[in-house]
C-alpha positions in Angstrom: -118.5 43.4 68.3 -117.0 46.9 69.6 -113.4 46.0 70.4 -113.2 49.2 73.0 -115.3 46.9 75.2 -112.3 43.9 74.8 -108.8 43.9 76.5 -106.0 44.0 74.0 -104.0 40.8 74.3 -100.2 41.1 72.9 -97.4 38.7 72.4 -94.0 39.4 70.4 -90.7 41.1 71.7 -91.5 44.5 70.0 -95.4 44.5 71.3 -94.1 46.8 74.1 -93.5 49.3 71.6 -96.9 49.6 70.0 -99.6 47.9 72.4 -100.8 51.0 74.3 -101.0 53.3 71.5 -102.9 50.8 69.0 -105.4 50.6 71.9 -105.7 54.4 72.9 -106.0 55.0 68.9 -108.7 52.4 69.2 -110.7 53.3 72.5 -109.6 50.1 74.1 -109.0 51.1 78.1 -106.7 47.1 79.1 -104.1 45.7 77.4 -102.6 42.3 78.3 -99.2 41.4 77.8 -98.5 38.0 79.2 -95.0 37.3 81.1 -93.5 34.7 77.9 -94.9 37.4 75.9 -91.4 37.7 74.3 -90.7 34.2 73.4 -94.4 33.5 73.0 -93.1 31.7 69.1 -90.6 29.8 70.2 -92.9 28.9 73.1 -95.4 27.3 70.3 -92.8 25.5 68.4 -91.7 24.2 71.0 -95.2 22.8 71.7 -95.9 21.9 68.2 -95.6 18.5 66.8 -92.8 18.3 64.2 -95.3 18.0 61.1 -93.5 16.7 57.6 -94.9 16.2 54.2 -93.3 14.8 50.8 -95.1 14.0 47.6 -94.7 12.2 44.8 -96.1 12.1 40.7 -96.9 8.8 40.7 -99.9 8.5 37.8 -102.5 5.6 38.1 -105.9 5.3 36.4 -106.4 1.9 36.4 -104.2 -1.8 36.2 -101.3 -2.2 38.8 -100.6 -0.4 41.1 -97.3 -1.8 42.4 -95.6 1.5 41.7 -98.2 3.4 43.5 -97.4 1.6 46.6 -93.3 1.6 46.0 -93.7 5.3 45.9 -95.5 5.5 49.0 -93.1 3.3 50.7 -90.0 5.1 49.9 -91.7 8.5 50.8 -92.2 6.6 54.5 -88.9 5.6 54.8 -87.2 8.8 54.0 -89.7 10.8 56.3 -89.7 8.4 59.3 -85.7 8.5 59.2 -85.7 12.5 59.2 -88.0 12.2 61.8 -85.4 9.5 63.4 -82.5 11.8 63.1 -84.3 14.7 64.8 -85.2 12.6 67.8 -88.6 11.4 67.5 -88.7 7.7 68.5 -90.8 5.2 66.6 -93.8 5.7 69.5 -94.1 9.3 68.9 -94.0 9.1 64.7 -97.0 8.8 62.8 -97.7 8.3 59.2 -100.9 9.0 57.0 -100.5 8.0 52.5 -102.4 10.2 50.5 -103.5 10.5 47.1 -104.0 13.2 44.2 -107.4 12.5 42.3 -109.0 14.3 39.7 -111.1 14.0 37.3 -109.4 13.3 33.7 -109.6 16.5 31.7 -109.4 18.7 35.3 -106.7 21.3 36.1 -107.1 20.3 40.7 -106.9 17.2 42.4 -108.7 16.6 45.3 -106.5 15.1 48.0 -107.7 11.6 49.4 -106.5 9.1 51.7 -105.1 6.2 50.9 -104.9 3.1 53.0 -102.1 2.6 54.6 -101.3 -1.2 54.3 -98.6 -3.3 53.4 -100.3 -4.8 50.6 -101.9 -2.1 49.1 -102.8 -3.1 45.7 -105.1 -2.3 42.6 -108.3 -3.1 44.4 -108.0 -0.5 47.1 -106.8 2.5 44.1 -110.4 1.5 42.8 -112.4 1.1 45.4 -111.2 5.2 46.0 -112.2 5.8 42.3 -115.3 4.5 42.8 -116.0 6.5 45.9 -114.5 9.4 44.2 -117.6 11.6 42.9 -119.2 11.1 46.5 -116.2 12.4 48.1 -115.7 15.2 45.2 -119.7 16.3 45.6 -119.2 16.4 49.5 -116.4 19.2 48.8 -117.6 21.0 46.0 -121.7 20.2 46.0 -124.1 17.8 45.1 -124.4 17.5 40.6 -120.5 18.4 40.6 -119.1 15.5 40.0 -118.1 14.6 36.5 -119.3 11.0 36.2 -118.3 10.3 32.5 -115.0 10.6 33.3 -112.4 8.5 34.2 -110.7 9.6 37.8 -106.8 9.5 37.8 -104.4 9.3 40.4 -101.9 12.0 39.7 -99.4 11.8 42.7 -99.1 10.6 46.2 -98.2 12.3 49.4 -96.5 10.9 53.1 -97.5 12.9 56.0 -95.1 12.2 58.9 -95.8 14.0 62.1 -93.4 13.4 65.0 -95.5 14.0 67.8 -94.2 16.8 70.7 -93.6 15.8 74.5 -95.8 17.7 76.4 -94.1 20.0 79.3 -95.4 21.6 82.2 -96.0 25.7 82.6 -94.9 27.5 85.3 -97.9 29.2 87.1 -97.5 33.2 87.2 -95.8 34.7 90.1 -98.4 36.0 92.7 -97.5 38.7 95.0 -98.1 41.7 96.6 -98.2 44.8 94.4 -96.1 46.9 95.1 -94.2 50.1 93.9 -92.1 49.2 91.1 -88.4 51.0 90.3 -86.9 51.5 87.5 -83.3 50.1 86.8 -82.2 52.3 84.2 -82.8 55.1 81.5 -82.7 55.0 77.6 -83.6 56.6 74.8 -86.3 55.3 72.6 -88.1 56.0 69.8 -91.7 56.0 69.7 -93.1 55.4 66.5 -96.7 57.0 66.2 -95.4 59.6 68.6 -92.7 60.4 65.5 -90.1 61.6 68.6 -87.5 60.3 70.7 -87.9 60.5 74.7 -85.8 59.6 77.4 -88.2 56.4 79.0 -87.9 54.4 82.0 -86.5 50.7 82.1 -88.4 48.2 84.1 -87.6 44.5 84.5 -90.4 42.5 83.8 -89.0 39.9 86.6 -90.4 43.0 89.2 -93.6 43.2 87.9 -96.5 40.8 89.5 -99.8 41.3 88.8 -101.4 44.3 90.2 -98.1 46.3 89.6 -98.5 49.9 88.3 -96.3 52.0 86.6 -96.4 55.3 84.4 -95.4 55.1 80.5 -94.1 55.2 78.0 -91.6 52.8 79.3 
């Protein structure tokens, strides 16, 4: 792909600063600069679901399992009441257990889900060992697997994600272009310039789409 036949798109408070000269350097002839450009982050976390993970050595390789399933208890508790505390009701909070596995005599696990039940027990830690080389082959290729050796449960992780309200945008501002005026003056410093010029300051509440204006400003 050429990019001088793509519009730049920009987000970030400094973008301003840089935007037109990246794309003159480039050969690109638009660049976009949305209206949130500025807050575009804080726009995403604030549309992101609150995602939190905690994990636990817990070994296992065979027998009971009653302190696998303690440990992934207690990891629940303490994430869902973090997830309390920052205002996520028990509606929008979701869990997932996962395991560690590896091979015995391996440096990596391969992460695996457990079963999230109130009675997990020792038949469900083997029924995961026993679908182990499948699931290790279907990562790392078929003949991987190493199936003379035992597979081990080396810790166990709680994924809490409190999911995010959704909230509605504002559509853009549609008017008539028109000649826009500056409010004030400043220096500024333009970095692949190297100098300092006197530039124009526009508010961005002015400009609709369609406005034109002469930089650097």
């Amino acid at each position: 792909h050429d990019p001088r036949t793509f519009s730049l798109f920009c987000f970030g408070g400094a973008i301003g600063i840089f935007a037109a000269d990246i794309a003159r350097s480039i050969g690109i002839r638009k660049v976009v600069i949305p209206s949130d450009a500025a807050v575009f982050s804080a726009h995403g976390l604030l549309a992101t679901d609150d995602v939190r993970t905690q994990t636990r050595s817990t070994m296992w390789s065979g027998g009971d399992a009653s302190h696998v399933a303690q440990s992934l208890r207690e990891l629940e508790e303490e994430q869902v009441a973090a997830l309390r505390e920052a205002g996520y009701s028990d509606e929008r909070i979701d869990i997932e257990w996962q395991g560690d596995f590896k091979f015995a005599g391996q440096q990596w696990e391969l992460r695996v889900p457990i079963p999230r039940k109130p009675d997990l027990a020792e038949a469900d830690l083997v029924a995961l060992q026993e679908s182990f080389p499948q699931r290790y082959e279907a990562e790392y290729g078929a003949g991987t697997a190493w199936v003379n050796s035992p597979v081990v449960l080396m810790s166990v992780r709680v994924v809490a994600t409190g999911r995010a309200e959704t909230f509605e945008r504002a559509p853009a501002r549609i008017g008539q272009p028109a000649e826009v005026a500056p409010r004030r003056r400043r220096p500024v410093y333009l970095p692949l310039a190297g100098e300092q010029q006197d530039v124009d300051v526009y508010d961005a509440a002015d400009l609709v789409p369609g406005s034109t204006l002469t930089g650097p400003a």
